[in-house]
Backbone as CSV, one residue per row, in Angstrom:
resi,resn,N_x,N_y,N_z,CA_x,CA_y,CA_z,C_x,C_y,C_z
1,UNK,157.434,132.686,123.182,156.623,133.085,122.024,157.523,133.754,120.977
2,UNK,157.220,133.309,119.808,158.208,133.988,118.878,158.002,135.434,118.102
3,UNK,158.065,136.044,117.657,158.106,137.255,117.112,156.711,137.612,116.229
4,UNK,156.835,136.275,115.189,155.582,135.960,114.636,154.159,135.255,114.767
5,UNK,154.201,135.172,116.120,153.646,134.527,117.271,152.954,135.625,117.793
6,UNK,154.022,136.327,118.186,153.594,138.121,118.915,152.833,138.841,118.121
7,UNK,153.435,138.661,116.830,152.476,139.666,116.186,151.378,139.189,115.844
8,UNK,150.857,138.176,115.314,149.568,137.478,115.085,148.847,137.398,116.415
9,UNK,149.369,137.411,117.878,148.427,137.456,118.808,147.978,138.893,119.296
10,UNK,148.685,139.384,119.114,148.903,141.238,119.035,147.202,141.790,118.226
11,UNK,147.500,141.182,116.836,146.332,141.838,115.585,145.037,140.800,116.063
12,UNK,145.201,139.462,116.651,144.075,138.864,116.533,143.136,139.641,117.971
13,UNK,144.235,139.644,119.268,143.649,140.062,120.697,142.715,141.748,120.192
14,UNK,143.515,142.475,119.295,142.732,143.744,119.224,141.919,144.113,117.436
15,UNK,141.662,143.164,117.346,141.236,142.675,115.865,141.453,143.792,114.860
16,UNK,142.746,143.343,114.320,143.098,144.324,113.294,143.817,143.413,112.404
17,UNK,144.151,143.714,111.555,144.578,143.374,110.232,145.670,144.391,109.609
18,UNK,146.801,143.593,108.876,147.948,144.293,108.397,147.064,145.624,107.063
19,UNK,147.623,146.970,107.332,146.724,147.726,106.103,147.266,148.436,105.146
20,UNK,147.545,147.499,103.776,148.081,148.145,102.908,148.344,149.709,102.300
21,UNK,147.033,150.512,103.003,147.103,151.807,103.054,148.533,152.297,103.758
22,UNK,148.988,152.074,104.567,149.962,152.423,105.494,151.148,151.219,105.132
23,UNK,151.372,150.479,103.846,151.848,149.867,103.673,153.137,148.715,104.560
24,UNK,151.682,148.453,105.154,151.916,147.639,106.509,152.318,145.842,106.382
25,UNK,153.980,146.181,106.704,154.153,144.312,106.319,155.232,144.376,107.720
26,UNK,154.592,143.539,108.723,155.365,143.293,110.188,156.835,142.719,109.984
27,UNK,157.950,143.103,110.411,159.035,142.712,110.487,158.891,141.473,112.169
28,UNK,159.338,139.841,111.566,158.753,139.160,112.325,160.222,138.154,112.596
29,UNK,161.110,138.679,111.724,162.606,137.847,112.273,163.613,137.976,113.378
30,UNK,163.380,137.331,114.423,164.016,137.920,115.332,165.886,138.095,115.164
31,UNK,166.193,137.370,114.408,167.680,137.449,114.106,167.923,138.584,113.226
32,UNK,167.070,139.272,112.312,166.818,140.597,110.991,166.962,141.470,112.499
33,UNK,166.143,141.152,113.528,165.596,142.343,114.183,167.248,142.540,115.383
34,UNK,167.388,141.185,115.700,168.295,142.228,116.739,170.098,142.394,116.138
35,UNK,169.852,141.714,114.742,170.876,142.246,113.735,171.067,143.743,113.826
36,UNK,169.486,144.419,113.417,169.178,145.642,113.287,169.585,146.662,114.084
37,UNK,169.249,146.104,115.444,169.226,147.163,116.674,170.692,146.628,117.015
38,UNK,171.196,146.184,116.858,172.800,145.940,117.230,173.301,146.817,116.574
39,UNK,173.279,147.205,114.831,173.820,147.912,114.394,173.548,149.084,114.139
40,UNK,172.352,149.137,114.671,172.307,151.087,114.959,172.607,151.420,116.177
41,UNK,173.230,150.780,117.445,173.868,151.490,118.348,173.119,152.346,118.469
42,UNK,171.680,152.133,119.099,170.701,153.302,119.489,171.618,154.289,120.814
43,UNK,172.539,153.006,121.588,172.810,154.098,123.182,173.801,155.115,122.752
44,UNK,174.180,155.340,121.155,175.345,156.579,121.187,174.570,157.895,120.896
45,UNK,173.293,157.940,120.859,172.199,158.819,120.479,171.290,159.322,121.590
46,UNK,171.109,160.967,121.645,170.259,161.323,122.821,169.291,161.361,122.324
47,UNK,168.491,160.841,121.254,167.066,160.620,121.134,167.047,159.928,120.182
48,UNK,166.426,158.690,120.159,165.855,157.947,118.790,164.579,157.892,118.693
49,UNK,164.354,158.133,117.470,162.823,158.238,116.776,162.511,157.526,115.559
50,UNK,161.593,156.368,116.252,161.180,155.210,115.295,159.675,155.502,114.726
51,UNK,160.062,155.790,112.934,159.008,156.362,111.812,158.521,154.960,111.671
52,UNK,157.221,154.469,112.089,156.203,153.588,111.767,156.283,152.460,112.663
53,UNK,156.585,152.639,113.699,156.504,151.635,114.519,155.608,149.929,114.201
54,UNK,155.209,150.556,114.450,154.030,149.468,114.154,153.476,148.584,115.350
55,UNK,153.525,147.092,115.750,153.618,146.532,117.094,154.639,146.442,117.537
56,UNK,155.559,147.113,117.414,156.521,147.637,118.188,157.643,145.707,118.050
57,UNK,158.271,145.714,116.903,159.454,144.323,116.667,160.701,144.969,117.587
58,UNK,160.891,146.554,116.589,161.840,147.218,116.622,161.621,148.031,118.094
59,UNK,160.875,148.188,118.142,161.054,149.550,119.198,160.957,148.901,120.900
60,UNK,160.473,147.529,121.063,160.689,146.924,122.325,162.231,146.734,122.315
61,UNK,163.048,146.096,121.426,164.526,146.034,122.184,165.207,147.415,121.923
62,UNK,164.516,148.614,120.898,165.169,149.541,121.184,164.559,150.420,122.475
63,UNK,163.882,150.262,123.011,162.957,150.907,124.494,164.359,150.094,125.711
64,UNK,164.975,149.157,125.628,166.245,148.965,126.388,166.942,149.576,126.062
65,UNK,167.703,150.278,125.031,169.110,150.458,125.202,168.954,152.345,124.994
66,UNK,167.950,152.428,123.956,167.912,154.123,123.481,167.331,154.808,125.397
67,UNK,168.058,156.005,125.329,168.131,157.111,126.659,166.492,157.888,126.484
68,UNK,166.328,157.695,124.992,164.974,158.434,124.685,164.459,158.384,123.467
69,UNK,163.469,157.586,123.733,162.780,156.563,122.491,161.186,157.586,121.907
70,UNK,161.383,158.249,120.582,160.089,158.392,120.620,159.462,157.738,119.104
71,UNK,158.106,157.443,119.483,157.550,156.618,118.685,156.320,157.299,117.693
72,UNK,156.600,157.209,116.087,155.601,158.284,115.303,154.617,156.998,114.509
73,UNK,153.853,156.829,114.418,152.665,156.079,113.562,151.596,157.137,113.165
74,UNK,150.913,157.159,111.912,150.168,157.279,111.232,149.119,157.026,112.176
75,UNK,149.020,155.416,112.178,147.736,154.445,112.125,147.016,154.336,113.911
76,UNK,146.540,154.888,114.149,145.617,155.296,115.397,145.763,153.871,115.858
77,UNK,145.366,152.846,115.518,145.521,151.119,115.791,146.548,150.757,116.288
78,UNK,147.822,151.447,115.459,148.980,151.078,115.806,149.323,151.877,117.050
79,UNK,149.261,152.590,117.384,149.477,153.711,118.359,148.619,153.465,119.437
80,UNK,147.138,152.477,119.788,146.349,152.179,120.503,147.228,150.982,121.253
81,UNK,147.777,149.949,120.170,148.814,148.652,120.969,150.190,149.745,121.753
82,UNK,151.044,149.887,120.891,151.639,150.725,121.591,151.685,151.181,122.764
83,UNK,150.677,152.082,122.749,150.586,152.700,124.146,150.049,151.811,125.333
84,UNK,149.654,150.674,125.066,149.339,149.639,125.698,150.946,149.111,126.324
85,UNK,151.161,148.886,125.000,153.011,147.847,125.456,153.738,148.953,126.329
86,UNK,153.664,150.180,125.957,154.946,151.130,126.634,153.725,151.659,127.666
87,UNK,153.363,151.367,128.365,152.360,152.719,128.963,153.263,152.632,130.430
88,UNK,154.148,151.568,130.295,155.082,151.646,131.758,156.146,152.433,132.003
89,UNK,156.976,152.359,130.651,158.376,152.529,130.132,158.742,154.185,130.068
90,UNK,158.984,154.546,130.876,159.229,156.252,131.107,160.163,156.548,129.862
91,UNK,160.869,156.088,129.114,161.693,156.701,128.225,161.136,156.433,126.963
92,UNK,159.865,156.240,126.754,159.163,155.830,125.455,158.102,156.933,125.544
93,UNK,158.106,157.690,124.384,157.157,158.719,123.952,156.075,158.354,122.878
94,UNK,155.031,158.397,122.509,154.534,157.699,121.426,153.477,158.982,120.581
95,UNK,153.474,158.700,119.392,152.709,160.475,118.949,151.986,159.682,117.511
96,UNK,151.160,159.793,117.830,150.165,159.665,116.357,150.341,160.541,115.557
97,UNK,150.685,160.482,113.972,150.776,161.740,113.471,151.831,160.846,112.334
98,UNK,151.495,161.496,110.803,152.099,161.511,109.586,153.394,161.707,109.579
99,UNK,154.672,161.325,109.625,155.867,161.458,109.822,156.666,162.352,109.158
100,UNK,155.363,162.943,107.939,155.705,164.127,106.925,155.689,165.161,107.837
101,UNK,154.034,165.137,108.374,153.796,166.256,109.334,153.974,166.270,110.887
102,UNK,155.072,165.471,110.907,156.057,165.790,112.293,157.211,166.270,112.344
103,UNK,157.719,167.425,113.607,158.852,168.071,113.290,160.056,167.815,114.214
104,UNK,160.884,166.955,113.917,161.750,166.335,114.845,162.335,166.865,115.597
105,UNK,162.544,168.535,115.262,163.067,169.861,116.420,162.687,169.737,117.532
106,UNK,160.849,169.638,117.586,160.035,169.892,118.946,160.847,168.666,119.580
107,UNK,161.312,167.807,119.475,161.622,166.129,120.971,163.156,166.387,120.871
108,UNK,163.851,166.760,119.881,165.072,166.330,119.555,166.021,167.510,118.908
109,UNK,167.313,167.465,119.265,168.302,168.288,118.075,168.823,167.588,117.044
110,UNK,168.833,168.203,115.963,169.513,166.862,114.723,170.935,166.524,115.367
111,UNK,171.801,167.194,115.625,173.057,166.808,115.943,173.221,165.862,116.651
112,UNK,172.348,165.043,117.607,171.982,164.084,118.124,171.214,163.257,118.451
113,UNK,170.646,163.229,117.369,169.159,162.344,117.331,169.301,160.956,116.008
114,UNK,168.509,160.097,116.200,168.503,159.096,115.440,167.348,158.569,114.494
115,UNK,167.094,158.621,113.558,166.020,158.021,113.004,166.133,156.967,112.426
116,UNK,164.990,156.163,112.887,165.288,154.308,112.308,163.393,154.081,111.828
117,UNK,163.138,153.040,110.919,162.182,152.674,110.627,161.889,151.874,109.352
118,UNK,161.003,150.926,109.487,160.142,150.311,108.594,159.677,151.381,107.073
119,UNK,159.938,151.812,106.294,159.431,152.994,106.018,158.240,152.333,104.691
120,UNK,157.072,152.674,104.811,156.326,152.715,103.479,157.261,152.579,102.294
121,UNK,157.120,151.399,101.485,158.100,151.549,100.178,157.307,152.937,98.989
122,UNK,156.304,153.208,99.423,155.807,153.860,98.274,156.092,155.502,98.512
123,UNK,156.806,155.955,99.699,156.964,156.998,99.981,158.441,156.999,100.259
124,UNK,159.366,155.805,100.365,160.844,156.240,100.812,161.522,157.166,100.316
125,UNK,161.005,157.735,99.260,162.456,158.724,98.220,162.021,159.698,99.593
126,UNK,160.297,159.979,99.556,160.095,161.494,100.426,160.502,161.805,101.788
127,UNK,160.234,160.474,102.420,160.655,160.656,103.547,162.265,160.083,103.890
128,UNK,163.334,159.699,103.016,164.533,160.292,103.289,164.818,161.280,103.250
129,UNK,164.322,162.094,102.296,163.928,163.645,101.759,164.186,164.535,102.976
130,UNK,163.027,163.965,103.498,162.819,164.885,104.625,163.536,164.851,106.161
131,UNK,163.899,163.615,106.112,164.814,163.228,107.193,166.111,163.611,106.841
132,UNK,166.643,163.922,105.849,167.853,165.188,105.420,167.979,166.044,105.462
133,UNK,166.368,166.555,105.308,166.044,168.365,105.014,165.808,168.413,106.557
134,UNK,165.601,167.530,108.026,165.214,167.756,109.035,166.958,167.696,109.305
135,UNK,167.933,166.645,109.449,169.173,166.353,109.615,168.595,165.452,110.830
136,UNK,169.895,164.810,111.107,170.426,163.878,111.813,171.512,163.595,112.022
137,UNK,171.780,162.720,113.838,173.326,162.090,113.222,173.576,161.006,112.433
138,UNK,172.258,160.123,112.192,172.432,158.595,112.194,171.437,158.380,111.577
139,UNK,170.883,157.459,110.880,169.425,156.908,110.185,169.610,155.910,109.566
140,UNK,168.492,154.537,110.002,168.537,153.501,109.775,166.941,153.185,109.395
141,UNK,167.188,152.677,108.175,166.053,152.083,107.727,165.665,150.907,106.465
142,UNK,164.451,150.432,106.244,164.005,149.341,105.482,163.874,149.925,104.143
143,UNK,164.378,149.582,103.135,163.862,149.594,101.843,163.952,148.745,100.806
144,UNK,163.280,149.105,99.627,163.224,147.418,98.557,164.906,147.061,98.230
145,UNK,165.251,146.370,97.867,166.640,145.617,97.837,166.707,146.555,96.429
146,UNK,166.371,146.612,95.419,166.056,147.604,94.363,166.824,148.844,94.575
147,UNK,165.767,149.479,95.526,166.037,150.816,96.138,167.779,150.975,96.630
148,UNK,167.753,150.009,97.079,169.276,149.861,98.205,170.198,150.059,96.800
149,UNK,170.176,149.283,95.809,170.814,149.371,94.757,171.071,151.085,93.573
150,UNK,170.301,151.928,93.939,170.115,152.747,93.452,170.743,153.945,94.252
151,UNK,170.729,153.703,95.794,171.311,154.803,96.286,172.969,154.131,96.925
152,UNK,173.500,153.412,96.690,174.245,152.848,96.951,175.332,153.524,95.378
153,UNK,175.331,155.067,95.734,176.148,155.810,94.581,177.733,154.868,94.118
154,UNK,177.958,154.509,93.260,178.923,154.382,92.817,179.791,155.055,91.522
155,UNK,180.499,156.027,91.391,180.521,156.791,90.081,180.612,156.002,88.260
156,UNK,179.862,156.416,87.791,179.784,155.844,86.388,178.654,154.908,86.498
157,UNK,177.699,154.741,87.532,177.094,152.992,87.708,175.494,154.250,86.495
158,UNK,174.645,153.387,85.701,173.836,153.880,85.221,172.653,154.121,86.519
159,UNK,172.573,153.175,87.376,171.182,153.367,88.583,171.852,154.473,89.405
160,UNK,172.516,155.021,89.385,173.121,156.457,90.058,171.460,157.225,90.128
161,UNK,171.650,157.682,91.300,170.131,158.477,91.209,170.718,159.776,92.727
162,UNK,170.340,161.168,92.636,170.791,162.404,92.941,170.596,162.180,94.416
163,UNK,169.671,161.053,94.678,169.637,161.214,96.287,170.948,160.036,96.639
164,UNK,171.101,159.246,96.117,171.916,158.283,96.607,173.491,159.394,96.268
165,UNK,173.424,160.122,95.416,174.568,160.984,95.429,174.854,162.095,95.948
166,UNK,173.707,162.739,96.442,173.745,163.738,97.647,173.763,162.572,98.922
167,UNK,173.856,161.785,99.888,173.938,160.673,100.700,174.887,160.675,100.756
168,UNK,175.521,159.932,99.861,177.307,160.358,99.451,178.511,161.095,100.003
169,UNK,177.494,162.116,99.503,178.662,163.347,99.352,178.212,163.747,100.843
170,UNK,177.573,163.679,101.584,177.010,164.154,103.072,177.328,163.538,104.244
171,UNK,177.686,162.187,103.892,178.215,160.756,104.813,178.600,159.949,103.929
172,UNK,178.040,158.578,105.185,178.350,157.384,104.135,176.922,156.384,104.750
173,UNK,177.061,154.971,103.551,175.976,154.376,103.254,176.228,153.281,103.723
174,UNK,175.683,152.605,104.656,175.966,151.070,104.317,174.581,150.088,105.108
175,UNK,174.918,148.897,104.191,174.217,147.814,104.435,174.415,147.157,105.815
176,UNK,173.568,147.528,106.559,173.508,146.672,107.497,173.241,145.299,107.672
177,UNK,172.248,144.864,106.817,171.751,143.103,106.172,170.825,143.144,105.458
178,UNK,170.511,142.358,104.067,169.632,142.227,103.508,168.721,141.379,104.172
179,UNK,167.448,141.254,103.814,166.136,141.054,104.636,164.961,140.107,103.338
180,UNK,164.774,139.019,104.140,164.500,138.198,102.537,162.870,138.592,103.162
181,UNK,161.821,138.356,101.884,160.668,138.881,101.963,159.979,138.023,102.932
182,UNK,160.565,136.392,103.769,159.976,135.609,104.604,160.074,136.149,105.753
183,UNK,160.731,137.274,105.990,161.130,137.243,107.341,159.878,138.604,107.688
184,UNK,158.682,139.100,107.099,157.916,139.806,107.027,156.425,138.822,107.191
185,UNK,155.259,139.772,108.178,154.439,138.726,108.083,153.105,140.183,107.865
186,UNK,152.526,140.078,107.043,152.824,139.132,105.454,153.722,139.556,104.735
187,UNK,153.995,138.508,104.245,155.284,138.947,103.068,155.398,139.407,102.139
188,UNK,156.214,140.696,101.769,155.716,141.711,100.367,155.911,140.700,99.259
189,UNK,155.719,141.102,98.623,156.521,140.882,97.418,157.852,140.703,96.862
190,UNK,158.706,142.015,97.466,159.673,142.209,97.171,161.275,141.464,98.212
191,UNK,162.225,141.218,97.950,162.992,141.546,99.114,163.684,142.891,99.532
192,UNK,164.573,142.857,101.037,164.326,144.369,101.431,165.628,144.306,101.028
193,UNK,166.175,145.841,101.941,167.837,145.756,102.647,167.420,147.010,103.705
194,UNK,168.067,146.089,104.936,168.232,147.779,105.833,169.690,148.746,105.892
195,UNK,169.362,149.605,105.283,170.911,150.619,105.339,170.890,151.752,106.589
196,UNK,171.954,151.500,106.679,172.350,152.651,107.915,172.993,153.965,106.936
197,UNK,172.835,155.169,107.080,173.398,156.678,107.048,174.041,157.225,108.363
198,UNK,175.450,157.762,108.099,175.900,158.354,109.045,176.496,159.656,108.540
199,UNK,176.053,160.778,108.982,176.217,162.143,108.261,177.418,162.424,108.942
200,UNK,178.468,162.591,108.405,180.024,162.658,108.932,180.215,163.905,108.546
201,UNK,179.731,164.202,107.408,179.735,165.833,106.686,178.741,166.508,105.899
202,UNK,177.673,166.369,106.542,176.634,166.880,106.249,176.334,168.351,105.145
203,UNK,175.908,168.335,104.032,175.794,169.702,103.723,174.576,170.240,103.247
204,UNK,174.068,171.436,103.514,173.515,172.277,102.972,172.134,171.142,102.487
205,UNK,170.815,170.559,103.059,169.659,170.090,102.164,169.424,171.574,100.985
206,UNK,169.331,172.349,101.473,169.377,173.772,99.725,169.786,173.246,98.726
207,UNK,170.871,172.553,98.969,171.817,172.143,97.666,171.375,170.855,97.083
208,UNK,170.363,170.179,97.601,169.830,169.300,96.677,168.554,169.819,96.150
209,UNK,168.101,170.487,95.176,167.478,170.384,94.247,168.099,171.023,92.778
210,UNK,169.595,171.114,93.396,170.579,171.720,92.052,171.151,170.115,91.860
211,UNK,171.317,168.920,92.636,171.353,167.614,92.438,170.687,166.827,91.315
212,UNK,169.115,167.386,91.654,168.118,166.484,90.970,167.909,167.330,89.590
213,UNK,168.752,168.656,89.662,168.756,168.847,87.964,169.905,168.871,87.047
214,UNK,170.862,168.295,88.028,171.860,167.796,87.170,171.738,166.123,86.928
215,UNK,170.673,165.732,87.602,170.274,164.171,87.262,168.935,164.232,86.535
216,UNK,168.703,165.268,85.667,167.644,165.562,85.120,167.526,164.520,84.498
217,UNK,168.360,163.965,83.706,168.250,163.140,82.312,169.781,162.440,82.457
218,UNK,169.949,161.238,83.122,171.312,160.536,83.431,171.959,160.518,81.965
219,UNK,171.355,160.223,80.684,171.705,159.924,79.614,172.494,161.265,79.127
220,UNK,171.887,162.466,79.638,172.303,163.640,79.171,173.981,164.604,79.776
221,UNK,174.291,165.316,79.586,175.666,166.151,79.614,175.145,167.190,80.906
222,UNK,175.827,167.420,81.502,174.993,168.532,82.755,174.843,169.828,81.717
223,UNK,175.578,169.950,80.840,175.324,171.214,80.116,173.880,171.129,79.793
224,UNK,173.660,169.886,78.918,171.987,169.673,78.484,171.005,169.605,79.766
225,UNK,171.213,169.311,80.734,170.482,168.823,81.649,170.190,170.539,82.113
226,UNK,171.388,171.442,82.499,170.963,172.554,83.413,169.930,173.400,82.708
227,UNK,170.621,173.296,81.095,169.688,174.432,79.649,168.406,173.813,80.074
228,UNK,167.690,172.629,80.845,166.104,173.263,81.082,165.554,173.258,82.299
229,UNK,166.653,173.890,83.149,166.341,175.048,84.277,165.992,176.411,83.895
230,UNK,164.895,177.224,84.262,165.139,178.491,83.598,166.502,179.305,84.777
231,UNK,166.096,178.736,85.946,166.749,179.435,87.558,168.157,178.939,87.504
232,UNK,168.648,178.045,86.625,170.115,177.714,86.320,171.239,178.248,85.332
233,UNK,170.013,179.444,84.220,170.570,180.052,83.291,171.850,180.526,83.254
234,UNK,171.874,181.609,84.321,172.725,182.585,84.707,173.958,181.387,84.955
235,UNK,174.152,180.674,85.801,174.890,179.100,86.092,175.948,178.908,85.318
236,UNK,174.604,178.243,84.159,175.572,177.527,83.119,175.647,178.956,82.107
237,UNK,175.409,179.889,82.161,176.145,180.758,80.587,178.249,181.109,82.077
238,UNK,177.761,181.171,83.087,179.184,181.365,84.437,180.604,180.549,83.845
239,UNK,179.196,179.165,83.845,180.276,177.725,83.674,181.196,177.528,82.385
240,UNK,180.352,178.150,81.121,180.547,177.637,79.625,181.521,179.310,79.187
241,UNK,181.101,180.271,79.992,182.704,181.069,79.667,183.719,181.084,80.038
242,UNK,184.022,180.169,81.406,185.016,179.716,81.488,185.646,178.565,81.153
243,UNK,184.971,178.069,80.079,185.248,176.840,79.653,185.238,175.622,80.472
244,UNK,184.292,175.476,81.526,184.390,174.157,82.622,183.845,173.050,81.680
245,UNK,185.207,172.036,81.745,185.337,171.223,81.290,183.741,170.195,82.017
246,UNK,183.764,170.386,83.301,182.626,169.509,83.542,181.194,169.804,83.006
247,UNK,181.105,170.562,82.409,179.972,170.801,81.409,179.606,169.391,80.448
248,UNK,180.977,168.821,80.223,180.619,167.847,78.861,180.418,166.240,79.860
249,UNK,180.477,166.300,81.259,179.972,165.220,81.714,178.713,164.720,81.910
250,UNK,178.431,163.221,82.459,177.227,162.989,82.991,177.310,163.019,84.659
251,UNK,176.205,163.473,85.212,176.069,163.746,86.749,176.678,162.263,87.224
252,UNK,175.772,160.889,86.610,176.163,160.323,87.073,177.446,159.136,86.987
253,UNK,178.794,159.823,85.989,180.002,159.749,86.076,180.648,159.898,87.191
254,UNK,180.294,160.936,87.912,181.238,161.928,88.686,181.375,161.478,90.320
255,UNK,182.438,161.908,90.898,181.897,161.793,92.053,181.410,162.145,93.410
256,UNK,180.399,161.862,94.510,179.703,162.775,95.300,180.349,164.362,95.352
257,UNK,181.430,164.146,96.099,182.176,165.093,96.273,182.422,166.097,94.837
258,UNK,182.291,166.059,93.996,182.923,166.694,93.047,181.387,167.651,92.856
259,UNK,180.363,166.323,92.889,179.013,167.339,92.479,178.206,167.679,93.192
260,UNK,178.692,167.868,94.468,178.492,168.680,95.410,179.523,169.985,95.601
261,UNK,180.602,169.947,94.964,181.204,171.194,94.620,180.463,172.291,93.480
262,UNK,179.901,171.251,92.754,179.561,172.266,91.499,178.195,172.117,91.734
263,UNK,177.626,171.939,92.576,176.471,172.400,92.998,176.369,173.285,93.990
264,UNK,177.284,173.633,94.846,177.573,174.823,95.819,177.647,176.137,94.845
265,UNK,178.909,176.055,93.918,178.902,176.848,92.604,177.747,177.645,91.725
266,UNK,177.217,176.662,91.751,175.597,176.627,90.851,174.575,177.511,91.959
267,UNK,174.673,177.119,92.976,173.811,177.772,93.814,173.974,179.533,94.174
268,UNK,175.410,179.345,94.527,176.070,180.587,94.639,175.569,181.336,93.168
269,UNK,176.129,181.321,92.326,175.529,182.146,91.180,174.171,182.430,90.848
270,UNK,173.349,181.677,91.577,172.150,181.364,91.138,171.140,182.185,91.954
271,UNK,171.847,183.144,93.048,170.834,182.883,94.065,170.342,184.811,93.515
């Protein structure tokens, strides 16, 4: 039986339907899928935790290799099959519950834990967000081919955007395989890419929201950008008497490393 086989007998046996609320599109390629789990090397991780499971594409060949698999869904439906498929599998945990309002501490330590998933396109900025502000060693996940393009920091590129440059400056990024919209059942709209994160040097989540106001306005000078912080004041009058030349740049010129220095800076004065 094939993947897309599985899943259509899966939704028809317990009559459910894909639900755009939970922006639900089945990953149904088996070559996307064990591309996937090949390259997240779930067994170098003492816990992986798969955000949206769903009928489980991803999380049956990762239930072989991960030491300790736990599984978060929203969707009560989804979590009803689930616990059906794993109700054997001693190293599979499964938890109903908003992936906002789950706290990856209680199963796991960041220093060794993994997060992989399908993620809602309409929520990915938040919940990388939060899977930074939680930490990790490792994180692998789905997003629009778009998206991939935007955090895929390159210095001077105009789609530079503060999370793909805090990412950056914290690890590194890469494409594991792009994902054409057929290999989804049903098929979005869009095409994907799944990227892997590996936090090699993790710093400070504090220090990104001095990120997203030096990417206030990409078009703008960080000097212009910080003047409408009121909490950055003190900052930039620090920066502009000593004449820091990086005042007259754009955030997204520069690179990770550099503006993550002068955002440590910024913070320090600031606090």
């Amino acid at each position: 039986m094939t993947e897309r086989e599985r899943t259509r007998t899966l939704l028809r046996e317990y009559g459910f339907a894909a639900k755009k609320s939970f922006g639900q599109n089945f990953l149904v390629d088996e070559g996307i899928i064990r591309r996937i789990v090949s390259g997240m090397e779930a067994s170098s991780s003492e816990t992986v935790i798969e955000i949206g499971p769903g009928l489980g594409a991803l999380s049956l060949p990762l239930s072989k290799v991960a030491k300790k698999l736990i599984l978060v869904d929203a969707d009560r439906d989804m979590v009803r099959v689930l616990r059906d498929l794993f109700q054997k599998t001693e190293n599979v945990t499964i938890v109903q519950s908003d992936f906002l309002r789950f706290d990856p501490d209680s199963v796991s330590r960041k220093e060794n834990r993994q997060f992989i998933g399908n993620l809602p396109y309409n929520i990915t900025s938040r919940l990388l967000e939060y899977m930074l502000d939680k930490g990790f060693s490792s994180a692998g996940f789905m997003v629009q081919k778009e998206v991939f393009e935007k955090l895929d920091y390159q210095a001077g590129r105009k789609e530079n955007s503060p999370l793909g440059a805090f990412i950056k400056a914290s690890g590194t990024l890469n494409l594991v395989t792009l994902v054409d919209r057929s290999c989804f059942d049903p098929s979005p709209k869009v095409d994907s890419a799944f990227l892997k994160i590996d936090l090699t040097h993790p710093i400070p989540f504090s220090l990104y929201p001095v990120f997203k106001a030096l990417f206030k306005d990409p078009n703008k000078t960080i000097s212009n950008c910080l003047r409408q912080f009121d909490c950055y004041q003190k900052a930039l009058n620090a920066l502009k008497e000593k004449g820091d030349e990086r005042l007259a740049f754009r955030a997204r010129q520069m690179e990770p490393e550099e503006i993550a220095e002068l955002a440590k800076e910024i913070a320090e004065v600031s606090v």
